[in-house]
N, CA, C and O of each residue as an XYZ file, in Angstrom:
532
protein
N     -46.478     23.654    -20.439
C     -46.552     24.782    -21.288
C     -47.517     25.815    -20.749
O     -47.282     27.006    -20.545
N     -48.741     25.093    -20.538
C     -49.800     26.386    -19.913
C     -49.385     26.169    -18.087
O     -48.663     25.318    -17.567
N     -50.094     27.198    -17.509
C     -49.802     27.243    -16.120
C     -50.777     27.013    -15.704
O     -51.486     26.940    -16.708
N     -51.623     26.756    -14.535
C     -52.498     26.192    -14.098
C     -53.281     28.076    -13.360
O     -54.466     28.308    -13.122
N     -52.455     28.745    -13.247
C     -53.118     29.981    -12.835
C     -53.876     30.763    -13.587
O     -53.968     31.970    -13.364
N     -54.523     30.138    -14.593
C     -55.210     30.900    -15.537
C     -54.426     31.796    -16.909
O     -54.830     31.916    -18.065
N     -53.564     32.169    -16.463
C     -52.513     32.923    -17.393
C     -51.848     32.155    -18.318
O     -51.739     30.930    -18.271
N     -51.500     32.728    -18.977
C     -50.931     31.660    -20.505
C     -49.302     31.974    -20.590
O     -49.076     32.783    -21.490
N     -48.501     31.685    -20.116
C     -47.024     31.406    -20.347
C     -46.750     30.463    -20.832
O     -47.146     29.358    -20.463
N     -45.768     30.752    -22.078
C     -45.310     30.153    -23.158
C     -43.664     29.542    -22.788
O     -42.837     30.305    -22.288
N     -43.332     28.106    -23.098
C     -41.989     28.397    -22.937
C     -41.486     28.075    -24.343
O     -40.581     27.245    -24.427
N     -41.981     28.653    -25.494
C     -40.871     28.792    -26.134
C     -40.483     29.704    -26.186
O     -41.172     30.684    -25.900
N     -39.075     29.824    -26.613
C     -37.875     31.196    -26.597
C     -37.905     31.697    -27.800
O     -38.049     31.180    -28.908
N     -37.742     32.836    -27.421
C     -37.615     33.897    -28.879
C     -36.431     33.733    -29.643
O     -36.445     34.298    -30.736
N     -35.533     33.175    -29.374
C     -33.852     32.887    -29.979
C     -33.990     32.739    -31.114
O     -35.140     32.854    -31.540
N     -32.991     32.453    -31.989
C     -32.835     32.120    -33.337
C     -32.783     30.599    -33.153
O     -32.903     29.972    -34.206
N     -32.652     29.986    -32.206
C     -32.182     28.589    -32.398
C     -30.589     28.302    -33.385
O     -30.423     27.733    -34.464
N     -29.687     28.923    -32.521
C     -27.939     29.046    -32.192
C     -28.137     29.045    -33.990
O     -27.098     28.529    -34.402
N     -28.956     29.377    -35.101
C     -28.336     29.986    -36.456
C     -27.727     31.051    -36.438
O     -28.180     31.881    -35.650
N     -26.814     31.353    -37.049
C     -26.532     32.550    -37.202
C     -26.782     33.218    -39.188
O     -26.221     32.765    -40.186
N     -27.525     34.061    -39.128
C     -28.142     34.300    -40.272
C     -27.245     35.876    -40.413
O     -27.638     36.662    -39.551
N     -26.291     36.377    -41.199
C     -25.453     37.473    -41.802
C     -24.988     37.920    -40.573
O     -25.221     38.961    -39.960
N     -24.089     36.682    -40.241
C     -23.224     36.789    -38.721
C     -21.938     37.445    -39.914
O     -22.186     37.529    -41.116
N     -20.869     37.775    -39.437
C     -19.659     38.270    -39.890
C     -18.812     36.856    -39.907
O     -17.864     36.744    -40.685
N     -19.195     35.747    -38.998
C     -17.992     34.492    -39.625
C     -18.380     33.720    -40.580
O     -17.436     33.142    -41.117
N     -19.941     33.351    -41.233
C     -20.036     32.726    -42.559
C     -19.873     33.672    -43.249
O     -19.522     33.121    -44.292
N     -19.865     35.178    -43.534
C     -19.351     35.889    -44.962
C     -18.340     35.898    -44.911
O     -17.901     36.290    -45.992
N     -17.283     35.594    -43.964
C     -15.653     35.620    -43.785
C     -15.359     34.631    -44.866
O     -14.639     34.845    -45.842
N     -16.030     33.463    -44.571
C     -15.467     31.876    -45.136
C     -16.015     32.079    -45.947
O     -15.172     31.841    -46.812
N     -17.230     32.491    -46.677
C     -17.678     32.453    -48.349
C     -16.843     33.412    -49.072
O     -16.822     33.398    -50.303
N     -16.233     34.149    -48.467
C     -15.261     35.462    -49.161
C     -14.154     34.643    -48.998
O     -13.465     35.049    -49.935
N     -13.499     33.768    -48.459
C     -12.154     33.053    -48.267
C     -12.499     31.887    -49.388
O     -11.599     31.523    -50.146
N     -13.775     31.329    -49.474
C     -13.834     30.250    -49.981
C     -13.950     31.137    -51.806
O     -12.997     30.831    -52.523
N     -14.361     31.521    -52.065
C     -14.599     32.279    -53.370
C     -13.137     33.033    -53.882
O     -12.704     33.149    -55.028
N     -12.725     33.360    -52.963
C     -10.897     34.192    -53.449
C     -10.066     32.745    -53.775
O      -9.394     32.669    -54.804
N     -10.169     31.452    -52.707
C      -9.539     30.785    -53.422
C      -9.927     29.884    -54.827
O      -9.136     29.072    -55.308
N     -11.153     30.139    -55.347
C     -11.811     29.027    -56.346
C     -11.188     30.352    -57.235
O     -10.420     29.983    -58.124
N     -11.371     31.705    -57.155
C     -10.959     32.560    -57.997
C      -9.477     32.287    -58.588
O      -9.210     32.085    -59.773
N      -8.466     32.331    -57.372
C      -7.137     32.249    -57.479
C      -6.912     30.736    -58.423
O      -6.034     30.614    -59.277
N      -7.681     29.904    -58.137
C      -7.575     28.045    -58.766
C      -8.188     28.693    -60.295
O      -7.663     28.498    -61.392
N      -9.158     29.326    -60.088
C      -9.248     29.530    -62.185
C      -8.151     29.962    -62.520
O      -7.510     29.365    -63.385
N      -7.571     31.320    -61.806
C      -6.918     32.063    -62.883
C      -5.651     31.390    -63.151
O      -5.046     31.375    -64.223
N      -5.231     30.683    -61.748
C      -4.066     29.619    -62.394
C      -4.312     29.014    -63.556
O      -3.736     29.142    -64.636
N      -5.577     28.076    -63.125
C      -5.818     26.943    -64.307
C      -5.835     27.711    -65.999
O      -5.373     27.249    -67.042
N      -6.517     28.959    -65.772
C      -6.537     29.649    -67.496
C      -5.287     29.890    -67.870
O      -4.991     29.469    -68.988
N      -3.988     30.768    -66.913
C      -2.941     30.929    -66.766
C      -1.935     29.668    -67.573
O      -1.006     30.011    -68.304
N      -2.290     28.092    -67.304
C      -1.643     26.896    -67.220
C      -2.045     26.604    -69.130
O      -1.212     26.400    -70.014
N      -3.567     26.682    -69.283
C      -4.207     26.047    -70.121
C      -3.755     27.021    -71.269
O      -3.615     26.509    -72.379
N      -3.472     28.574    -71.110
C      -3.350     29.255    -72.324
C      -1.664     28.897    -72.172
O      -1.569     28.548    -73.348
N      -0.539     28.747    -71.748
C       0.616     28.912    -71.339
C       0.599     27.132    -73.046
O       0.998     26.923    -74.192
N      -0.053     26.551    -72.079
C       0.168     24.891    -73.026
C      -0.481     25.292    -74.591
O       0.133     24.967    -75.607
N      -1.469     25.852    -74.636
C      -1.984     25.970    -76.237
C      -1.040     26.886    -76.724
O      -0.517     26.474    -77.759
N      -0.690     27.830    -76.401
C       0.414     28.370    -76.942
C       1.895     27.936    -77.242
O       2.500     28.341    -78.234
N       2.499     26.978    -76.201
C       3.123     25.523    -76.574
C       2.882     25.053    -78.342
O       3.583     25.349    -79.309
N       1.886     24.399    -78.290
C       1.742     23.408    -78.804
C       1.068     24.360    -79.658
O       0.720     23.372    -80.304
N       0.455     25.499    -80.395
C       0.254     26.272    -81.441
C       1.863     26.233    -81.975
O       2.002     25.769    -83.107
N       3.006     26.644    -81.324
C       4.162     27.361    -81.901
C       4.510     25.901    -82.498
O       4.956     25.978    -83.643
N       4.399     24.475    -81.944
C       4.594     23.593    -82.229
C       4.221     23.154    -83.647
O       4.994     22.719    -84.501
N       2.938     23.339    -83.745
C       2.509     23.162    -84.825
C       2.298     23.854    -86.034
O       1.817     23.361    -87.055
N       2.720     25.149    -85.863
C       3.486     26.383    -87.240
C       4.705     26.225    -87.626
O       4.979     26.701    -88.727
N       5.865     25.478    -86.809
C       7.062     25.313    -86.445
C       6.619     23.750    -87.721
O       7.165     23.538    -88.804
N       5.893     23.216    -87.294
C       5.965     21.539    -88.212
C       4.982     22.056    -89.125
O       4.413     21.067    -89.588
N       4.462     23.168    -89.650
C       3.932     23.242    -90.407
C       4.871     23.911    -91.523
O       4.609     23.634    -92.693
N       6.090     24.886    -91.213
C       7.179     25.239    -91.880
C       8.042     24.234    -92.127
O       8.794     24.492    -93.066
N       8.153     23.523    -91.788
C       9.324     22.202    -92.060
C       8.421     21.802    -93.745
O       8.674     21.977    -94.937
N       7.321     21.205    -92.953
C       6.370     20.786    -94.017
C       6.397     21.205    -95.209
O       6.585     20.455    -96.167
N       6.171     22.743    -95.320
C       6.051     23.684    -96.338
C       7.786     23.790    -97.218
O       7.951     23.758    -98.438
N       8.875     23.914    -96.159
C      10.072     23.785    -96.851
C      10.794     22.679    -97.819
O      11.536     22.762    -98.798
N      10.142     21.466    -96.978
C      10.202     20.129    -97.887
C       9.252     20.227    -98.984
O       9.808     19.868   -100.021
N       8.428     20.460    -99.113
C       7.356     20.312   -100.365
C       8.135     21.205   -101.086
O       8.573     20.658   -102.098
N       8.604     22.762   -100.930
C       9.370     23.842   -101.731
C      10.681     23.190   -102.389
O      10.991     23.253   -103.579
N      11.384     22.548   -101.354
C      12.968     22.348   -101.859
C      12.675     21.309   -102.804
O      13.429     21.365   -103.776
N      11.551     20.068   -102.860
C      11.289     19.091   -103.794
C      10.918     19.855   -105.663
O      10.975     19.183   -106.693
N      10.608     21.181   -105.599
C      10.085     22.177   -106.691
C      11.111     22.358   -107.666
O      12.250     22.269   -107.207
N      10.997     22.637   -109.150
C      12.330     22.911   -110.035
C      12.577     24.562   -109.272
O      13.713     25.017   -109.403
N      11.832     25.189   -108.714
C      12.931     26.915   -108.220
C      13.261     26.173   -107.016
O      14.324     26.667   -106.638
N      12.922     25.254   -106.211
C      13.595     25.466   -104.661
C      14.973     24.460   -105.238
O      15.997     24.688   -104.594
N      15.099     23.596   -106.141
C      16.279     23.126   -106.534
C      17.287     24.329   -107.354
O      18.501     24.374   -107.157
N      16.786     24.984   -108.003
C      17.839     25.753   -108.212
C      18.148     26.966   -107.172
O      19.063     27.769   -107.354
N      17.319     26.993   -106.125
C      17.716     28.191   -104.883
C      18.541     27.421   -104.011
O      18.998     27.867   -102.959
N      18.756     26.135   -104.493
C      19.372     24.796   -103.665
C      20.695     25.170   -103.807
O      21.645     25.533   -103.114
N      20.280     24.853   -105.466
C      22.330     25.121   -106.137
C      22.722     26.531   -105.957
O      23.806     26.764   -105.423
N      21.887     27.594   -106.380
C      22.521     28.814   -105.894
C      23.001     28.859   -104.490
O      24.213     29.015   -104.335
N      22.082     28.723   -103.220
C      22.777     28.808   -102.303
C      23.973     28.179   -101.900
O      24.829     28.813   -101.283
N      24.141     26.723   -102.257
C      25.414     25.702   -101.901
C      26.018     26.621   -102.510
O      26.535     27.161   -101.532
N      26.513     27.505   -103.796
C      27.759     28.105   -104.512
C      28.073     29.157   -103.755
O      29.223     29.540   -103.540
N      27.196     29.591   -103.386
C      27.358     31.003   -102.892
C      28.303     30.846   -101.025
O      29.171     31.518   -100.469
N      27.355     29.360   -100.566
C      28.141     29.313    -99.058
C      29.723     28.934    -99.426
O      30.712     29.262    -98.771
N      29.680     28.023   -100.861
C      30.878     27.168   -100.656
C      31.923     28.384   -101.246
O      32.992     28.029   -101.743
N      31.591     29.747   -101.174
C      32.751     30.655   -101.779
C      32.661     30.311   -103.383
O      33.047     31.381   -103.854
N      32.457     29.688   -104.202
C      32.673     29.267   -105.430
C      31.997     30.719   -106.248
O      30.805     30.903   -106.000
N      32.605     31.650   -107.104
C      32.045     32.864   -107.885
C      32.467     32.379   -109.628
O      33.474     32.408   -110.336
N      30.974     31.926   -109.770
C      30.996     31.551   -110.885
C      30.650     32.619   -111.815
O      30.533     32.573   -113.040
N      30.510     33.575   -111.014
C      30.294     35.050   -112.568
C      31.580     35.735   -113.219
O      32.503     35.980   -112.443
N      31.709     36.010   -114.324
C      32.595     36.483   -115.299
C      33.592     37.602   -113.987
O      33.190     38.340   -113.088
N      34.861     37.271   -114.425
C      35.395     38.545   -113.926
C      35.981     39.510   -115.443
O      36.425     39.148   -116.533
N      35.622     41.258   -114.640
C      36.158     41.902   -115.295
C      37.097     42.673   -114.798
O      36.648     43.818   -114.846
N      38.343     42.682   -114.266
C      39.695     43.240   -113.599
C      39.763     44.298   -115.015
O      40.102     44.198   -116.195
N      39.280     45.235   -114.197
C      39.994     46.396   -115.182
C      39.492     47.456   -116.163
O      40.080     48.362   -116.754
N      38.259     47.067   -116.147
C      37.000     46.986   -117.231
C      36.214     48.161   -116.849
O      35.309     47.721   -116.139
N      36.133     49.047   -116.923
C      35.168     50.566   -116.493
C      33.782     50.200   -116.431
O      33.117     50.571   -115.463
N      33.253     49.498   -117.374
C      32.054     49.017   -117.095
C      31.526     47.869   -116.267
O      30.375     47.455   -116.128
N      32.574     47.499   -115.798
C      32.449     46.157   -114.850
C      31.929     46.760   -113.257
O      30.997     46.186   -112.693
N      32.413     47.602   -112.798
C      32.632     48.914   -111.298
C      33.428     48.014   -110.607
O      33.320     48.008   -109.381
N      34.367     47.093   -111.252
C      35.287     46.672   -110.398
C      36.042     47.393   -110.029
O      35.736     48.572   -110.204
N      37.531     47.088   -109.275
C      38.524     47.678   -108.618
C      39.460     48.062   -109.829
O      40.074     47.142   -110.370
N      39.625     49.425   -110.325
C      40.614     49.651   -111.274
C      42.289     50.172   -110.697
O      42.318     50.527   -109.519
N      43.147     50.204   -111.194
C      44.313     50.446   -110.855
C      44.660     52.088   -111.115
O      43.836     52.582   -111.884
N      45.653     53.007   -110.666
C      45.424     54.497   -110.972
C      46.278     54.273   -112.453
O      46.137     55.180   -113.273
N      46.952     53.381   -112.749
C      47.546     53.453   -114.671
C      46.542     52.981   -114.708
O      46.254     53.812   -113.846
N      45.486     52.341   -114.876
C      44.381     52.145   -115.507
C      43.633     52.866   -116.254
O      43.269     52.693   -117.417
N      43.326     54.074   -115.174
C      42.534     54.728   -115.456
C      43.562     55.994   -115.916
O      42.943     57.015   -115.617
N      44.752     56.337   -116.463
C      45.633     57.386   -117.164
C      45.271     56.461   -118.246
O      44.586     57.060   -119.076
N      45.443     55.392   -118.516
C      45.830     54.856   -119.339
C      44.037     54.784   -120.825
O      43.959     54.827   -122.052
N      43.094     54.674   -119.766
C      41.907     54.601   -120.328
C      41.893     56.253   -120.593
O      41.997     56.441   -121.805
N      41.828     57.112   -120.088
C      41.749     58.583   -120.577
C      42.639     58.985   -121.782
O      42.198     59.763   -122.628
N      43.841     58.482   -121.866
C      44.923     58.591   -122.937
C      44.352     58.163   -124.481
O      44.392     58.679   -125.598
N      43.740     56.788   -123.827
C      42.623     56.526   -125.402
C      41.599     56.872   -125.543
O      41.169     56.559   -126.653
N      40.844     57.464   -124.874
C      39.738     58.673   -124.969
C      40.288     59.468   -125.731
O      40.170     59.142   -126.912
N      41.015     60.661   -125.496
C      41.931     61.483   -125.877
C      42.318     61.470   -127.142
O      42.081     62.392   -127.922
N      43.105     60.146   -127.511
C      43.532     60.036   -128.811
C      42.676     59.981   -129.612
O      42.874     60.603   -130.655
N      41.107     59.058   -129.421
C      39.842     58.900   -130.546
C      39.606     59.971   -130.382
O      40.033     59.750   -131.515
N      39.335     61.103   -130.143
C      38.756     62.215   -130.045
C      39.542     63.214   -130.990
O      38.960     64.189   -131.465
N      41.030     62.922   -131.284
C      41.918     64.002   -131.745
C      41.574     62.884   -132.843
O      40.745     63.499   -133.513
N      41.670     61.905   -133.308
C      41.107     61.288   -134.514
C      39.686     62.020   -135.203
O      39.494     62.535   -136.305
N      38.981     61.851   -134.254
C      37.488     62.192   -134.779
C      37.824     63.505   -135.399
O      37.390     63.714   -136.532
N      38.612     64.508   -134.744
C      38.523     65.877   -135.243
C      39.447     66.222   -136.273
O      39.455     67.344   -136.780
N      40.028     65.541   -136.520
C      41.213     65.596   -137.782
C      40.545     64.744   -138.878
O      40.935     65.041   -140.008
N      39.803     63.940   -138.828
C      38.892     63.662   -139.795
C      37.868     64.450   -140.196
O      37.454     64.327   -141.348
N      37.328     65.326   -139.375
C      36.465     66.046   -139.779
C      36.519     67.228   -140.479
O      35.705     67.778   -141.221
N      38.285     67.694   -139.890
C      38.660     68.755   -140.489
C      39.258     68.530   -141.704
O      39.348     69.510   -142.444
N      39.729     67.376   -142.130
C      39.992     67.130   -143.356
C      38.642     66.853   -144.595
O      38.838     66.404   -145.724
N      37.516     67.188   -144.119
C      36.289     66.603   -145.187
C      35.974     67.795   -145.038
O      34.982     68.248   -145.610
């Protein structure tokens, strides 16, 4: 290490000792290594919200079943029971009125001469009674 000529020469080297400290190839690989842990979350959140949303619809879906059975067991969901069966099976259990002005059914055109004709006549009644008092 020392020299025998009086002078002081050193042999250690000024080098880094082969580190490389904010070389351009370890920020390469911490920027490669960090894009892919990035890309692995956003899958994994991607995966994890994809399944709770699954299994939420799952369980509103069996929570309506739930709710419909408890309803149809009720005295109104039994009679929304029987109304509906009448109504799919065609069956019209309400009064018909064929003909009837106050019904707004389908009238016939003598129907309706025929309903004005007795309008007409009570009216020439009403006034011949009146003119006779």
């Amino acid at each position: 290490m020392f020299s025998d000529d009086g002078g002081s020469s050193s042999s250690i080297s000024s080098g880094s000792g082969g580190a490389s400290l904010g070389g351009s190839s370890g920020s390469d690989s911490f920027t490669s290594a960090m894009s892919t842990a990035g890309r692995f979350a956003a899958d994994m959140g991607g995966n994890l919200a994809k399944r709770a949303g699954k299994i939420a619809k799952g369980k509103v879906a069996n929570m309506a079943d739930t709710a419909r059975e408890r309803i149809a067991q009720t005295t109104g969901g039994k009679i929304a029971s029987a109304i509906s069966s009448k109504s799919s099976a065609g069956i019209d259990t309400g009064p018909s009125f064929a003909g009837d002005s106050l019904s707004g059914g389908q009238q016939s055109a003598t129907a309706g001469t025929t309903t004005n004709d007795e309008v007409a006549a009570f009216v020439k009644r009403q006034r011949s009674t009146q003119d006779d008092a």
